[in-house]
C-alpha positions in Angstrom: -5.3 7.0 16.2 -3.1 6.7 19.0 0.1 7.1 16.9 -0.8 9.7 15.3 -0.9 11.7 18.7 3.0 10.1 19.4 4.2 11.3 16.1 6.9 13.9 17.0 7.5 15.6 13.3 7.2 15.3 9.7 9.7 11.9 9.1 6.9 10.2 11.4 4.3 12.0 9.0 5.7 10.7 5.9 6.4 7.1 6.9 2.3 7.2 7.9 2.0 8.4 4.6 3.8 6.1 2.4 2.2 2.9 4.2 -0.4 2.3 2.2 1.0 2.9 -0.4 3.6 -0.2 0.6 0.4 -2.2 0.9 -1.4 -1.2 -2.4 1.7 -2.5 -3.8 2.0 -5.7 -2.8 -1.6 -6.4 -3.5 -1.4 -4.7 -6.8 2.2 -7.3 -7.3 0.4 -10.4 -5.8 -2.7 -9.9 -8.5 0.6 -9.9 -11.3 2.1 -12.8 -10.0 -0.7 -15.5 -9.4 -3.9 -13.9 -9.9 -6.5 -15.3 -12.6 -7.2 -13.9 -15.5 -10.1 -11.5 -14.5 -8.1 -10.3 -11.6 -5.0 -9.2 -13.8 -7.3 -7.4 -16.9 -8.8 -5.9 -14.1 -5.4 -4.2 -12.6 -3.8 -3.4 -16.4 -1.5 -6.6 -16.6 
C-alpha cells in the first residue's frame, strides 16, 4: 500500500498492473516445464 500512494501517474499504474500478470506466467510456464502430470491437465498442457 505504501506504493501505491508514491505512484506519480499512469506508467506507475500500469507497471502495478501488469505484475501479476508477470507472476501468473511464470507459474503457469514452471507447471509446462516440470510439473506432473495432474498439474499440467490441470493448466491445458
Amino acid at each position: 500500500m505504501q506504493f501505491l500512494s508514491l505512484s506519480m501517474g499512469w506508467a506507475d499504474n500500469v507497471l502495478l498492473a501488469m505484475g501479476p500478470l508477470g507472476i501468473i506466467t511464470i507459474v503457469v510456464s514452471t507447471i509446462r516445464i516440470s510439473g506432473g502430470r495432474r498439474l499440467k491437465s490441470l493448466i491445458g498442457r
